[in-house]
N, C-alpha and C positions, 0 to 999 in steps of 0.2 A: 504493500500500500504506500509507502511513505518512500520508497522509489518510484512509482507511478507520477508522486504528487510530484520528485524534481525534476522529472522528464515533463511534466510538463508548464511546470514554472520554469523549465530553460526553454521550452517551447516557446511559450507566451514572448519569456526578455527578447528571444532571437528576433520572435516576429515585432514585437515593439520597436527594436532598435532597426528592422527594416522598413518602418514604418517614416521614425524620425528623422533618415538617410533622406527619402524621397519626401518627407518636407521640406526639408533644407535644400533639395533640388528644386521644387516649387517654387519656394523662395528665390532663390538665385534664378529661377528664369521668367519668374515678375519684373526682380528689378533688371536684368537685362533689357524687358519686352520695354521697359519706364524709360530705360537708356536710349533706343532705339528711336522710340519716337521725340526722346530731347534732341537727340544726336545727329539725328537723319541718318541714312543708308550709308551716306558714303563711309560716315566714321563709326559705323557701327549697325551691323544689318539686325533684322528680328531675327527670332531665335528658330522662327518655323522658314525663314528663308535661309538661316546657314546649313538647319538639318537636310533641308530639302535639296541643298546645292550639294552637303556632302551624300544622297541617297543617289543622286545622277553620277556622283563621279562611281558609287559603287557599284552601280548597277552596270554602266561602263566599261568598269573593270580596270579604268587607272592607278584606279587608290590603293587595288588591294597588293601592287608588286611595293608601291613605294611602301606602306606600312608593315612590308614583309622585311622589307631591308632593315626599315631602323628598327623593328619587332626584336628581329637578329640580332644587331649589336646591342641595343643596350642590354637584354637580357642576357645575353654573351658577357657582357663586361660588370654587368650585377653578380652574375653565379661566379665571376674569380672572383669578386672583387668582397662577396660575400664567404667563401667557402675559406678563402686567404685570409681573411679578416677575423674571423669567428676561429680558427684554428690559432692562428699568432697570437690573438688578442687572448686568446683562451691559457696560451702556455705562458704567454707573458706574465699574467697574472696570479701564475703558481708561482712565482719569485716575486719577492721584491725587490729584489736586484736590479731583475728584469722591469720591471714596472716603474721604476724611478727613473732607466735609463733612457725607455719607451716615451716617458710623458710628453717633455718636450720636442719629440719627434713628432708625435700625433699632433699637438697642438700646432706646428709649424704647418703640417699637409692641411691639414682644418682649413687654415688661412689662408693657405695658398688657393688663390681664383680661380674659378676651372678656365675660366679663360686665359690664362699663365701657361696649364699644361698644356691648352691644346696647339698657344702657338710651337712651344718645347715641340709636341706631337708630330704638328706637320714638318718642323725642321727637321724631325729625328726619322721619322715613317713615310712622308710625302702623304699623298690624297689615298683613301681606298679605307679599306675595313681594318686597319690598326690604327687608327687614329681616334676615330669618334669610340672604338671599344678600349685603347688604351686609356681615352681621357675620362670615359664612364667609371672604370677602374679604379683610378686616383682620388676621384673625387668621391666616391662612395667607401670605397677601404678606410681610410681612418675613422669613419663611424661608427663601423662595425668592430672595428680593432677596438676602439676605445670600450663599447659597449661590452664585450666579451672582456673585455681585460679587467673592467666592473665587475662584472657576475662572477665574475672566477675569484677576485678582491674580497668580495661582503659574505662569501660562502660562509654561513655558523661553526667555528672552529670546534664546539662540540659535537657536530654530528659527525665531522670530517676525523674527529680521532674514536667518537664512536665503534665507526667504524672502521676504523685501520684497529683499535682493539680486538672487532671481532672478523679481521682478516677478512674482510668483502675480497673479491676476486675484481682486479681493477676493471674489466669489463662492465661488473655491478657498481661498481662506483662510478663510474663515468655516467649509466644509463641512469642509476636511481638515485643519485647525490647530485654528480655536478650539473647532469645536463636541466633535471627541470628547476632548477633554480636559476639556472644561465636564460635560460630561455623566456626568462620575465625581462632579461635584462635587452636580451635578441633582435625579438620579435618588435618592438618601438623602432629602432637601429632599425632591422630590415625594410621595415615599412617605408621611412626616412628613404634611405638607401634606393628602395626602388624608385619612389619619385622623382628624386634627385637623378637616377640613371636615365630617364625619358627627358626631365628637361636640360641634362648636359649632351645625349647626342643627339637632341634635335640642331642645339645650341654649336656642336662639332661637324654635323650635316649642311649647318647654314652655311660655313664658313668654309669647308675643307671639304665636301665630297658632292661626286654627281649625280648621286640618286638621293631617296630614300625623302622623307617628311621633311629635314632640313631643307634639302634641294627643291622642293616643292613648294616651301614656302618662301625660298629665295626668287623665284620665280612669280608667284601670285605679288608678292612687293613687289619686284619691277612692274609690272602689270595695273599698279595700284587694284589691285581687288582685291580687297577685303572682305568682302563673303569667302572667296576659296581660302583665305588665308585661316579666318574663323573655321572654316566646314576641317582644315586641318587639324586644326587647333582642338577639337572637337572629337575629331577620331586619336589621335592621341591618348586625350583624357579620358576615352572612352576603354581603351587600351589599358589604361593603368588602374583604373577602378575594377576590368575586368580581371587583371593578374591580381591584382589585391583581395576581391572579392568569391574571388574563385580558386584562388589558387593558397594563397596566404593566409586566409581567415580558416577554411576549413581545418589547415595543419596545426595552426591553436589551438583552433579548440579540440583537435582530436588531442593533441599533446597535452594540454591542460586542464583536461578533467579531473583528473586531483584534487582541482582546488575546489569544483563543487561537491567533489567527496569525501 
């Protein structure tokens, strides 16, 4: 009975919180619609003409190579940049040695602009697919380093000799000690991480390569059109809410049921 009842009070939160999601889209395509008619067309279309501009490019078939390329890299340059991050960040943080040495390294990449790496990039790579994936890299690895190198930092030193008392098999420590306590720390970082990888290689597209959404929207500005540039703009962010929402949120919560256990 009383698992019934939090199967479905997680049921209920789940559905609540996709409720409040698409209010707050609501929202934001009110005051869009409010902008639209202050602004006029030229500096700012309605919201049912950019949707409808980006449904012709899809139906088309243009849209769907260029958002295939930048899809490619940033996600490409998220998973080293995540997989790299969360592993260093993670060892670093079993020392303090390591983690005093670390800090002011992380804190230096932080600041550093992505737009700094990416000229580095092109002097270093030229135009093509190591550039806008190198620069996604750069600019997402020390968030995740930092964040990982946190979680591995605030671990409860009594559970951690707990159990080296009672000889865990370091397999079981890694799975049932460090990693779900790491992964409160992760999983904000990842989220970060990814958004930050869509707006730095559209940001490496604009400027350094020939295809892909960058290039796309280099072209709609010469063009001054701004609907194609929005209807861009638009698939994008459409892109990133769907890896976040589909891809990211499910592995929380399967991972972090615990906590409502």
């Amino acid at each position: 009975m009383n698992g019934m009842r939090r199967a479905l009070a997680a049921t209920l939160s789940y559905l609540w919180s996709g409720w409040g999601a698409i209010a707050s889209l609501c929202l934001f395509m009110a005051a869009w619609e409010w902008g639209a008619h202050v602004y006029g067309d030229l500096a700012l279309p309605a919201p049912m003409a950019v949707f409808g501009r980006l449904g012709d490019m899809l139906v088309q078939g243009g849209a769907w190579g260029e958002l295939a390329v930048s899809a490619r890299r940033a996600m490409l340059g998220f998973a080293l940049a995540l997989a790299a991050g969360s592993l260093l960040g993670m060892l670093a943080g079993l020392s303090m040695t390591a983690a005093m040495v670390s800090r002011p390294l992380v804190t230096l990449l932080v600041g550093m602009p992505p737009i700094a790496w990416l000229v580095l990039a092109m002097l270093w790579f030229g135009t093509g697919d190591i550039t806008p994936v190198f620069t996604v890299l750069v600019a997402c690895f020390p968030v995740v380093f930092a964040a990982a190198m946190q979680g591995a930092r605030t671990l409860d030193g009594g559970l951690r000799d707990m159990a080296r008392a009672y000889r865990l098999p370091r397999r079981l420590l890694f799975t049932e000690l460090y990693l779900p306590h790491m992964l409160s720390y992760l999983f904000p970082a990842w989220i970060t991480a990814l958004g930050s990888s869509w707006k730095v290689v559209v940001m490496a597209e604009l400027l350094s390569a020939p295809d892909g959404v960058g290039a796309a929207l280099a072209v709609s500005r010469s063009h001054l059109d701004t609907e194609a540039s929005l209807a861009w703009i638009a698939a994008i962010l459409g892109l990133l809410l769907a890896v976040e929402y589909l891809v990211l949120e499910p592995i929380k919560r399967r991972v972090e049921r615990w906590r409502t256990a």
